[in-house]
N, C-alpha and C positions, 0 to 999 in steps of 0.2 A: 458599564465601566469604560473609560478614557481610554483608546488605541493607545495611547502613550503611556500609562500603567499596565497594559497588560500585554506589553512587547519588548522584545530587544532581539535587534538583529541578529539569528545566529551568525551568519558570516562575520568571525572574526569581534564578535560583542565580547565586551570584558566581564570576565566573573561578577556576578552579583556578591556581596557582601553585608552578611547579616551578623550582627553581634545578639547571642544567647546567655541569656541566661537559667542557672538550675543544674548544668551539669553536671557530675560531679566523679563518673567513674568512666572507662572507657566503654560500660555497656548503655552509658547515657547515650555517648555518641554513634554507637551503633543503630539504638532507636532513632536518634535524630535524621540521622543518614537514610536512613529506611524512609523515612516517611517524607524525606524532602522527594528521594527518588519516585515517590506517586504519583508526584505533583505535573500535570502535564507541561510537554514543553523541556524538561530538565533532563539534562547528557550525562553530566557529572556531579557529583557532591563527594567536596572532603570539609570534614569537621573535625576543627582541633579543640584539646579541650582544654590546651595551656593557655589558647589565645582565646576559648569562648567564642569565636565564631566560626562563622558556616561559610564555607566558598560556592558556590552554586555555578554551572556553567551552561545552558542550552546546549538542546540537541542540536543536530545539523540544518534542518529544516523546520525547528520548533520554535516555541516561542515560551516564556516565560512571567507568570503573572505575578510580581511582588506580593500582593494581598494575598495570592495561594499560600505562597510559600509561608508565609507568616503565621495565616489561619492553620498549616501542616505540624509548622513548629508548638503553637499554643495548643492543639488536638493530642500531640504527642506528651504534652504535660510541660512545656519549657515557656518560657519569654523570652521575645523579644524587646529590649528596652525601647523607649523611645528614644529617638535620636534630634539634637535640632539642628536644622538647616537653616540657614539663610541665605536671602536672595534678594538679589537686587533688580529692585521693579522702577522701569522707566514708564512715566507717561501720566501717572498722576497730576491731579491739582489741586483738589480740595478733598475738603474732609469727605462724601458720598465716595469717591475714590476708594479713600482706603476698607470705611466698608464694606463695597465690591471686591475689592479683593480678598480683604478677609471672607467673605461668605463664600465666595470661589475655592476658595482654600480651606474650608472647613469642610466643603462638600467632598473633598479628597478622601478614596477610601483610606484609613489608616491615619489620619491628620487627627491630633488630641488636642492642639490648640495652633493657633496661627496668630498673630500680632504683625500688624503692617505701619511702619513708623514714615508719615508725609516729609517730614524735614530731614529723615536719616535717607529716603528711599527704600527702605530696604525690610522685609517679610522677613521672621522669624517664624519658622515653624518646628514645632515640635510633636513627633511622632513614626510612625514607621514606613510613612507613603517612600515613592521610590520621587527624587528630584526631579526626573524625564515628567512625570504625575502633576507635580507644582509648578512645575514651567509651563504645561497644556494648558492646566486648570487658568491660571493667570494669561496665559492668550486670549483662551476662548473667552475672559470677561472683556478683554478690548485692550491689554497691555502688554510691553514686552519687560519679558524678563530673564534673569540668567543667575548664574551661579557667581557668586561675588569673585574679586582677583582676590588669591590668599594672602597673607603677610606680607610675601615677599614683596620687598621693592620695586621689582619691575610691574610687579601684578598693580600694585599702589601707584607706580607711576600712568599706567592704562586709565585707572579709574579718576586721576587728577587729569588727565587726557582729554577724556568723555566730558568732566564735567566742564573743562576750558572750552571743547568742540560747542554744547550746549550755550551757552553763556554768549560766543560770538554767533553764535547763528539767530540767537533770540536778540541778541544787537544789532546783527543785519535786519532781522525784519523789520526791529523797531526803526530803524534810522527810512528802512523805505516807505513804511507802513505811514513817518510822519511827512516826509518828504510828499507822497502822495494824497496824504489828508490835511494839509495845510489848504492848499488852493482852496479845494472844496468848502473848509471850514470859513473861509476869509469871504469865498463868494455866495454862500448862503448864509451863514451866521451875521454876515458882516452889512448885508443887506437888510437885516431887519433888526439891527442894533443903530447902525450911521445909515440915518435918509442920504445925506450924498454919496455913501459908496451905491447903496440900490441905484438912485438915479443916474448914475457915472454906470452901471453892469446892464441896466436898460437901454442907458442911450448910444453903448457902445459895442456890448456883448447880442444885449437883447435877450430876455426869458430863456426861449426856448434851446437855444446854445449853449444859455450858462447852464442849465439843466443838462443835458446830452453832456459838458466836458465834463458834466459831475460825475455821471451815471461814468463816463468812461476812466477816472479815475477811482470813483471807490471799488468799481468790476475789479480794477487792478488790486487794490488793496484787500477785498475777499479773497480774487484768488489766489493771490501769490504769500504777502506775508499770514492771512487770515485762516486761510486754507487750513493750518491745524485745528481751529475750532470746530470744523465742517466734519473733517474723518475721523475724528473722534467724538464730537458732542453729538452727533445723529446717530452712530450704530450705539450706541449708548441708550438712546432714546428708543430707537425700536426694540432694544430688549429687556425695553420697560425701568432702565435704572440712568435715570436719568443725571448726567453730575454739570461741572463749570461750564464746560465744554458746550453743553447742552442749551444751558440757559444763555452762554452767548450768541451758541449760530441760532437761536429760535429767535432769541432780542433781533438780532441785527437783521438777520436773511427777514424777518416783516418790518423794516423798516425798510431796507433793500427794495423787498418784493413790489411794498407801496408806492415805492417813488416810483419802480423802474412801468406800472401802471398809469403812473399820474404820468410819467415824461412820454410813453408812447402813446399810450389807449386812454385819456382822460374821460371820455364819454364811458367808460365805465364804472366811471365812482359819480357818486351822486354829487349832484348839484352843490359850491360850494364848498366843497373837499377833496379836492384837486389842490395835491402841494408836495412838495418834494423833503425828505429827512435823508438823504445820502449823508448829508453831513456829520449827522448822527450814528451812523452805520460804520463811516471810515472814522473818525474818532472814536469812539467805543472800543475797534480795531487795534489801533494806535496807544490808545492808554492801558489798556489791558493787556498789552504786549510791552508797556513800562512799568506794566506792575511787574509782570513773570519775571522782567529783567533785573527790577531789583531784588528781587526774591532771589533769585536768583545770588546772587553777590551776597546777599546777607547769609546764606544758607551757608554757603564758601565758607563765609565767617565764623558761622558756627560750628563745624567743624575742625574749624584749624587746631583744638585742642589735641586730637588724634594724630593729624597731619605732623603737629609740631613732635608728639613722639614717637610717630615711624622716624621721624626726620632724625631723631636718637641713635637709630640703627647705624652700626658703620657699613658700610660695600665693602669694603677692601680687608682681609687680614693675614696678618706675617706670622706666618704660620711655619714653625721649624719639624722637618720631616729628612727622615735619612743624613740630617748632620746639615741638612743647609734651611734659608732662610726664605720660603717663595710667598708672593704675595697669591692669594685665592679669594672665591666670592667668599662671603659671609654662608652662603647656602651649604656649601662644602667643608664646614668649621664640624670635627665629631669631638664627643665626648672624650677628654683625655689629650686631646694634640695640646705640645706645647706652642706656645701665644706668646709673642713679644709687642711690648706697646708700649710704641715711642714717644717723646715729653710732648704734647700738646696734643696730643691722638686718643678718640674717645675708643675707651674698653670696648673691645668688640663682642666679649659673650661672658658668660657670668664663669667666675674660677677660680682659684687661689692663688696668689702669688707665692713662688718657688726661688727669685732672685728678684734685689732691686730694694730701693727706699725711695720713694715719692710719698707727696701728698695728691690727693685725687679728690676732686669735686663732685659730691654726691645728692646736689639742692636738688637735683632733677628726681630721685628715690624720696630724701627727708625733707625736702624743703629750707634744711639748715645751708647758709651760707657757706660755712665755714669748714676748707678742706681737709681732709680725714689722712694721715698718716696713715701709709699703706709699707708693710714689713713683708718679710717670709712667713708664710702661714696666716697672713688677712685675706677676706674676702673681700671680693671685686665684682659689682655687679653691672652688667653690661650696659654703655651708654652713658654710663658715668666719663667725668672727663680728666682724663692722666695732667700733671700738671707740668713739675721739672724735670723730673727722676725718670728714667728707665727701668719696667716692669717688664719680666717672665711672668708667666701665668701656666698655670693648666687650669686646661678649659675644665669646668663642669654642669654647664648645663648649654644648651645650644635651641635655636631655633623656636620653636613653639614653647621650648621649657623655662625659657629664659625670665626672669624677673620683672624686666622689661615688656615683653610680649604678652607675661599675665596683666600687667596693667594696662595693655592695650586691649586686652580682648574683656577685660573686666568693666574699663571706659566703655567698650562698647556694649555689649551687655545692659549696662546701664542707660547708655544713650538710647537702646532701644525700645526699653521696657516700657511700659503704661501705668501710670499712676490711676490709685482708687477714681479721684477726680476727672478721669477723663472718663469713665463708665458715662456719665451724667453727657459727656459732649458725646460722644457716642450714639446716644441711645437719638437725641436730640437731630443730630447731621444725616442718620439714616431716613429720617422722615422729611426733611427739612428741604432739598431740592425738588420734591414731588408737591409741596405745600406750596412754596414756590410759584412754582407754574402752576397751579391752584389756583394763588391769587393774582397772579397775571390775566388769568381770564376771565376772572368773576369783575375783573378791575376795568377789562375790556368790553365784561359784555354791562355791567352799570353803567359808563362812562357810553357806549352807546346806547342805553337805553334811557337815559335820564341826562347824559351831560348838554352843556349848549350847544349850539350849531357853531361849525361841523364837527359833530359827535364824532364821527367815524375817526376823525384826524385825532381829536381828546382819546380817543380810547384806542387809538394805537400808540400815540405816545407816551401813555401811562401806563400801559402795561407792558411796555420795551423796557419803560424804566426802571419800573416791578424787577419786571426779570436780571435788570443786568445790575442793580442796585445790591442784590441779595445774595450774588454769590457766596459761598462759603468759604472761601479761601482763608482770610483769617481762622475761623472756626478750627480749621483743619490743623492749622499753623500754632495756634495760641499756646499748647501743652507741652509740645516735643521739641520748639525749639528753645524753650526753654530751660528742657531738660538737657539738651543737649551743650549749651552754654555753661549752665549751672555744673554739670559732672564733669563739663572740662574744665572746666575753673580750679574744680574741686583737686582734678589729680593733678591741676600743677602746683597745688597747694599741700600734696600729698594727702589727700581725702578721696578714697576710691569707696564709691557705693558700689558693695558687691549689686544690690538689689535694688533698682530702681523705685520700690514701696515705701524704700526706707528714709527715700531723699521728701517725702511728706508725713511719714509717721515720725520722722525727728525733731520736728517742730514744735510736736505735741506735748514734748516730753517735760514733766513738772519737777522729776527728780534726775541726777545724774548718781551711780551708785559704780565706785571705782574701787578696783580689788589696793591691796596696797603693794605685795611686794612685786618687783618688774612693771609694775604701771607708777603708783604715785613714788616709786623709788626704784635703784638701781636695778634692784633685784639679784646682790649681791655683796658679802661684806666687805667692809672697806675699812680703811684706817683711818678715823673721823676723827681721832685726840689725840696730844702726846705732848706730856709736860713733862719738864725736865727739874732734879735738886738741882740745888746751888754745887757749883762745881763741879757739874755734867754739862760735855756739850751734844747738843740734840742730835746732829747729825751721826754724831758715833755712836748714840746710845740706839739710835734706832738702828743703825746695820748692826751691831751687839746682836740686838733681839730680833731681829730678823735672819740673821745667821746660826743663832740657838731654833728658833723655829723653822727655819728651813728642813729639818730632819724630821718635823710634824704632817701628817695629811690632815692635820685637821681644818675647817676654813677659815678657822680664825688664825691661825698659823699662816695659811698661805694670803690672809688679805694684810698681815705685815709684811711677807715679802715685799711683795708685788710694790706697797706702800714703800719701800726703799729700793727695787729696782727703779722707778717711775723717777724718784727722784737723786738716781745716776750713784747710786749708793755699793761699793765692792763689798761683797759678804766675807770677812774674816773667816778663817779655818776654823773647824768647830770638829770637839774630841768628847768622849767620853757623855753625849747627849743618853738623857733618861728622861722618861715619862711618869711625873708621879701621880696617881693615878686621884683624883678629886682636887686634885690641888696645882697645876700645872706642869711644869717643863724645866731641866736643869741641863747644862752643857757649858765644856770647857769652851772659850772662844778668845781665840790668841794668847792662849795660854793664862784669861782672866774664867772667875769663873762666873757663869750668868743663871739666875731664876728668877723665872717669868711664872706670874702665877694671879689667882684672886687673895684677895685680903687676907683669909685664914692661913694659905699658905706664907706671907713673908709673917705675920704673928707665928707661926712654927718656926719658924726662921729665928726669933724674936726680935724683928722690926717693927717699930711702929709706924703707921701709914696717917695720924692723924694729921701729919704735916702737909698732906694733898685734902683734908677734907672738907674743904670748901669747892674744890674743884669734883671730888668724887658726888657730893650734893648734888653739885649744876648736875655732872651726868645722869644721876637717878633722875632727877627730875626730864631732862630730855627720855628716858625710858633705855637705857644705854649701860651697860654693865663694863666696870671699871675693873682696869687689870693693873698690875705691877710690875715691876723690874729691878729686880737687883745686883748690882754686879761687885763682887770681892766682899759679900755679907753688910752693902750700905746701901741702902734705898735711892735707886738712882732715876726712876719714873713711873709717872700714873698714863696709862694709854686705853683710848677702849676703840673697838671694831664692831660698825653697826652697819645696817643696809643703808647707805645716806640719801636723804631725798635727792630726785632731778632737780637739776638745777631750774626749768620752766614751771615745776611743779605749782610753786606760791602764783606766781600771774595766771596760771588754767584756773587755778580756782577762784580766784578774785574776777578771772571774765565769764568764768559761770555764770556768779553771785550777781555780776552786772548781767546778766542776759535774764534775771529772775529768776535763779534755777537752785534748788535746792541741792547740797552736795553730803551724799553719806560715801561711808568705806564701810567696805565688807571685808573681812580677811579672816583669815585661822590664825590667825597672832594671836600674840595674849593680850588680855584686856588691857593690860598700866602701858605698855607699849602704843597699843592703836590708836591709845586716850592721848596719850603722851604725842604722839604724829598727830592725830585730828587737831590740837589747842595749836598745835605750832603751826600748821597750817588755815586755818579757822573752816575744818570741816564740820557742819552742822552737824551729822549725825552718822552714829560709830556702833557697828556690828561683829563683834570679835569671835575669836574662838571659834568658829564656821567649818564643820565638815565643806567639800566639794557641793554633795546633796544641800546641804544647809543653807548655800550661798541662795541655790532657786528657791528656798524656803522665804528667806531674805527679802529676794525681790519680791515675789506675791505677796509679802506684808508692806513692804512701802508701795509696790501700787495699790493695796487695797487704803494704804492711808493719806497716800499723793497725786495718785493717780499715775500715767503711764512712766513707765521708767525706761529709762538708757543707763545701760549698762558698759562700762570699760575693765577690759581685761588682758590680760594675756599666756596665761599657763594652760594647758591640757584639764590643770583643773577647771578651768574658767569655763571651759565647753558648754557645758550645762544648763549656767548661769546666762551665758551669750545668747543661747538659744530662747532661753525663758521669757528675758526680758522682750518690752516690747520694740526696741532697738537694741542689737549687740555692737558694738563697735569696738575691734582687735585690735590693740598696737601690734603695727607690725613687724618690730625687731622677737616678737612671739613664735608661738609653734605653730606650724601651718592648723594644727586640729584646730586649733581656737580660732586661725582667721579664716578655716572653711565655717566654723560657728557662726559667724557673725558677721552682720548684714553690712557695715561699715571696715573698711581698715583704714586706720593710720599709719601710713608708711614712713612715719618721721620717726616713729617712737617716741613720742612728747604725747603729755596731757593736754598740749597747746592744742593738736589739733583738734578735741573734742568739743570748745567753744567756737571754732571754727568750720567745724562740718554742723555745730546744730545755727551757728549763723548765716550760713550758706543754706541751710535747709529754708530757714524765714525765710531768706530774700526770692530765694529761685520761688517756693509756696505762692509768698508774696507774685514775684511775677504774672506768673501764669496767672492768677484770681485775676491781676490789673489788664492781663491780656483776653482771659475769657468774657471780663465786663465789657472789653471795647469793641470785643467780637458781636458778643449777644446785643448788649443793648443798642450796640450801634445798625447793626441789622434789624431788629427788632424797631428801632425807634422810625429809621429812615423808610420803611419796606411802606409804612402810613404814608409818611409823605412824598414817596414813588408814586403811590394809587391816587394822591388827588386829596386826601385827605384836609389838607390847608386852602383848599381853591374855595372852596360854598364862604368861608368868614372870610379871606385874605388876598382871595385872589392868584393863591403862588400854587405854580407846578414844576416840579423837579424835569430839569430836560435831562433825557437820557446820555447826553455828553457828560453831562457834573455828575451824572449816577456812576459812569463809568471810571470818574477821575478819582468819587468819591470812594468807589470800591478797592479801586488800584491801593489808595492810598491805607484805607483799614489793612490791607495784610502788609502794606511796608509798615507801620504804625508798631504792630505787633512784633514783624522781626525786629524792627529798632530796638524798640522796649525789651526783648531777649536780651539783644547785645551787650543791654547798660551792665550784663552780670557780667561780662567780663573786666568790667571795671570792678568787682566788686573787694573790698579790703577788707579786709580777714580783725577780730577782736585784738589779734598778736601784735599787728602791725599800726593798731590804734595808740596816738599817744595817752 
């Protein structure tokens, strides 16, 4: 076991911390305690059993093994959960990289899985090893690594720091690395491309010179900008895992090695084969240090989705304490402080508004344009942006809890994960840089056992080109930066993949199967009709009936209020109100008298209601139950309150239909109702009357008759259904159980975004396959005509400089082809 997993300095080490689970009484803790106290090494142990974990503290002079303690607690009959870390690992470049690290990190006692993402930087691990553990593990494979900066800002502004510091230094090299391999290139390239530049470097420099300034400028370009290829592709190689690094210092340092024989010791290469390739050696240098560079820049790019919402975050907030107004970080914001947020200043943390009328811009949560009236008693969610009006707030949620911070850490999550699809590149890059250099030397030793004379010169050059042709860089690249583009596209479109599996099983999907009430409608009733007799005006008759139903809890009662407060309506004084019990509602109202009721009651009344019954028709036929109003014993209106579709509703489904997707609803409604929603909508196919259970019943019959299904939900009930399906995807104006359900949320609450995360799913799909073909095949196709392949019919040999410019360019090729997702336009926004 790792010095580093089975240590921490007593002097002044901080408590170990381990979360348990299983306990349940205080005689749990008692065993627990007991049997951590075994474990060698251990001073102290307290265990709480509110908080479920263990505090562990080392003796004075002891030491403490994580794995002990673990194996202590599982023997005593408890668990440890796994926990994940992540970590941000420098020094990678291709795919065998990550790999290496991964296997470094699975060898961790206590590691249950490890995932290493090339375009994020950054290991996820999950399990109980101690961090000190994963940090060794990933040195001792050849890389540095560390504990990522948290949330906060300033941690975010370190790691925008590092990646700026990286970026200009791999611009310094390149600018010296070309600066220094230009000459070389000009004076030996250029010699056996233009007879009069040779004979102008003969008659002037003379051979043996122009050789010696080469040799003394590529020396430079190894070892000053090159030199990272050197201390990381060789300790690599002697322990047997070979990766980029690898295949360049082996290319170049034998091209290197050869000239620097042929410029001093000729008489030791045979007869013939006396010639110099430094130019090859310092160009190769040069280009492959303009690839890292723009890797480099593009990778920037891919993640500015995150970048743009830390950037959400506010620093600053006024925060009122002891009666005055002081401004404090964002870190120091608790639960409960009152919060003032002045007209143009973004919401600092999610909370209620307590004073104030503003409207506030929320596209950056919904995605919708359009800003949202914020009262006393609205919610405000942090990073949203205050518009005219001056808001109070109390705070309630801060820091990591915040709305905002879940969608950063859910973007990330997502950005990190590995899709089914990359198993296959995986399996492919572990083997792929040992093959490599495989055929580097079978390329070497044919080309000198069979090429023409001088063989030895043929079969150094074509197996340099071998080598430095084939890097994997793309490979590595093709999958994650894709994904990484794609999920941030996604949340600024309000489409967060909780689960990165999801962003390719969405693609698949033949059905879409949408619950109806709070998905394809308000999810609440409303006041959808209201027709007035002759010699009624509307406006009075509705505050009438809304001031007689005011005294009701029923919902149909309170979605008329609401329906005359909204539209600026005073409720008259209301006396003498009664419930009659099958048949509606009666009350005095300004001293008239009003009853509201279904059809049988105003016939009790003896009113006749055939004079609305053209209008009551339309209603039945919408699937909508028609109500009355009579005020002083004469039929004054027909009104009904239904759950009313979203207004995006008809366009989600019409850009399903266009994306070839079949659209059922599921719901516990009753039948004539669902039928009646599906035809107005033109959903294909209609599942009513559905227990919660029923709904997974549901789904397992349209995939067995559609194949995979995506499901859209949003109630507690939906859970089930989310989980069933083969994508759940949660609006999320829903209950958090439903969007812990489900692999997708919509954070706009529209159906819009459901043809818009499964078109985001195509394209990114798409990507990656366009990037993994120009990975493989282009490796694949060139690594032949590296080796010489074309020379026996054609004559042509790849020089290892166009190998070098050729490789650079396959991994910009792929981050390009990433980026185009950012351009990418959603079905909503198509005319």
């Amino acid at each position: 076991m790792s010095n580093a997993n089975k240590q921490l300095a007593a002097a002044g080490a901080p408590a170990l911390s381990l979360p348990i689970e299983g306990m349940s009484c205080a005689s749990c803790v008692g065993r627990v305690e007991a049997a951590l106290r075994k474990v060698e090494g251990v001073g102290s142990v307290t265990v709480n059993l509110a908080t479920e974990r263990a505090e562990v503290r080392p003796s004075g002079d002891g030491a403490v093994d994580r794995a002990a303690l673990v194996q202590a607690i599982e023997k005593a009959g408890y668990e440890v959960p796994a926990q994940t870390v992540e970590l941000s690992v420098e020094g990678m470049t291709c795919a065998s990289c990550v790999g290496r690290v991964e296997r470094a990190l699975q060898a961790v006692p206590g590691v249950a899985e490890a995932t290493v993402n090339l375009a994020t930087e950054r290991a996820t691990v999950r399990g109980v090893a101690a961090p000190d553990a994963l940090l060794a593990a990933i040195a001792k494979a050849g890389y540095e690594a560390r504990l990522p900066a948290a949330m906060a800002a300033a941690h975010e502004d370190e790691a925008v720091d590092r990646k700026d510091a990286e970026r200009l230094a791999l611009r310094r090299d390149l600018l010296l690395a070309s600066a220094l391999a230009l000459p070389v290139f000009i004076l030996e390239m250029g010699s056996h491309l233009v007879p009069a530049m040779h004979h102008w470097v003969m008659e002037t420099i003379g051979r043996g010179p122009s050789w010696t300034l080469q040799f003394v400028l590529t020396t430079l370009v190894l070892l000053v900008p090159g030199r990272r290829f050197y201390t990381k592709g060789f300790p690599a190689l002697l322990r047997l895992a070979p990766d980029m690094n690898s295949l360049v210092a082996v290319g170049t340092l034998a091209a290197y090695g050869y000239s620097v024989v042929a410029t001093f010791a000729p008489g030791l290469l045979p007869l013939g084969t006396v010639n110099v390739y430094y130019e090859a050696a310092a160009v190769i240098v040069a280009l492959i240090l303009l690839g890292r560079f723009l890797e480099a820049q593009a990778k920037g790019r891919t993640s500015q989705a995150i970048s743009r919402l830390v950037g959400l975050q506010a620093k600053v907030v006024h925060v009122v304490r002891d009666g005055r107004t002081r401004d404090i970080p964002i870190g120091e914001v608790a639960v409960g402080d009152l919060v003032e947020v002045r007209p143009g200043e973004r919401v600092p943390v999610d909370g209620e508004v307590l004073d104030g009328d503003s409207y506030v811009d929320e596209s950056m949560i919904s995605g919708e344009p359009v800003p949202v009236r914020k009262t006393p008693g609205s919610a405000l969610v942090g990073g949203t942006v205050n518009q005219k009006g001056a808001l109070s707030l109390r705070a309630t949620a801060v820091g990591g809890q915040t709305v905002l911070a879940q969608i950063i850490r859910l973007v990330e999550q997502a950005q990190g994960s590995k899709l089914p699809i990359q198993a296959v590149v995986d399996k492919v890059t572990m083997w792929f840089v040992p093959a490599v250099m495989a055929a580097a030397l079978i390329t070497f030793l044919v080309w000198l056992a069979f090429g023409p004379s001088p063989a030895l010169s043929f079969a150094l050059v074509n197996a340099v080109a071998v080598l430095i042709i084939a890097c994997p860089c793309a490979m590595g690249l093709a999958t994650p930066t894709s994904i990484m583009v794609g999920t941030g596209r996604g949340a600024e479109l309000g489409v967060l993949f909780r689960k990165g599996e999801a962003l390719q099983r969405l693609k698949d999907a033949n059905v879409v199967a949408v619950d109806k009430t709070g998905t394809l409608t308000e999810g609440r009733p409303a006041l959808t009709d209201l027709e007035v007799a002759a010699g009624f005006e509307r406006r009075q008759v509705l505050a009438m009936v809304a001031a007689a139903e005011s005294r009701s809890e029923h919902p149909i009662a309170r979605a008329i209020v609401e329906a005359a407060e909204q539209e600026g309506s005073a409720l008259p004084a209301v006396t003498g109100f009664d419930s009659v019990t099958g048949m509606g509602v009666r009350a005095t109202v300004d001293g008239a008298r009003v009853e509201v009721g279904a059809d049988r009651y105003m016939r009790s009344l003896g009113l006749d209601v055939e004079m609305f019954g053209q209008t009551a028709e339309g209603l039945g036929r919408a699937a909508r139950s028609p109500l009355y109003a009579a005020i002083d014993g004469r039929l004054a209106a027909i009104l009904a309150v239904a759950d009313p579709v979203k207004s995006a509703t008809p366009a989600a489904i019409a850009a399903l239909h266009s994306l070839g997707l079949k659209v059922a609803m599921i719901t516990g409604d009753n039948e004539r109702t669902a039928r009646a929603i599906a035809a107005s909508l033109g959903i294909d196919e209609v599942i009513a009357e559905v227990l919660p259970e029923g709904k997974v019943q549901a789904i397992a019959r349209l995939r067995a008759e559609h194949g995979p299904v995506a499901f859209v939900g949003d109630g507690i009930n939906d859970a089930p259904a989310l989980a069933e399906a083969d994508v759940g995807l949660a609006i999320g104006t829903g209950t958090d159980v439903a969007m812990e359900a489900a692999d997708v949320v919509l954070m706009s609450g529209s159906l819009q975004g459901v043809p818009n995360a499964i078109a985001l799913s195509k394209a990114t799909i798409g990507n990656i396959r366009q990037n993994l073909f120009w990975a493989f095949a282009y490796n694949t196709a060139l690594i032949p005509v590296a080796a010489g392949a074309l020379y026996p019919a054609w004559g042509l040999l790849l020089s290892p400089v166009f190998a070098a410019g050729a490789m650079a360019l396959s991994s910009v090729f792929v981050l390009g082809n990433a980026l185009r997702l950012r351009g990418f336009v959603p079905p909503s926004n198509n005319p």
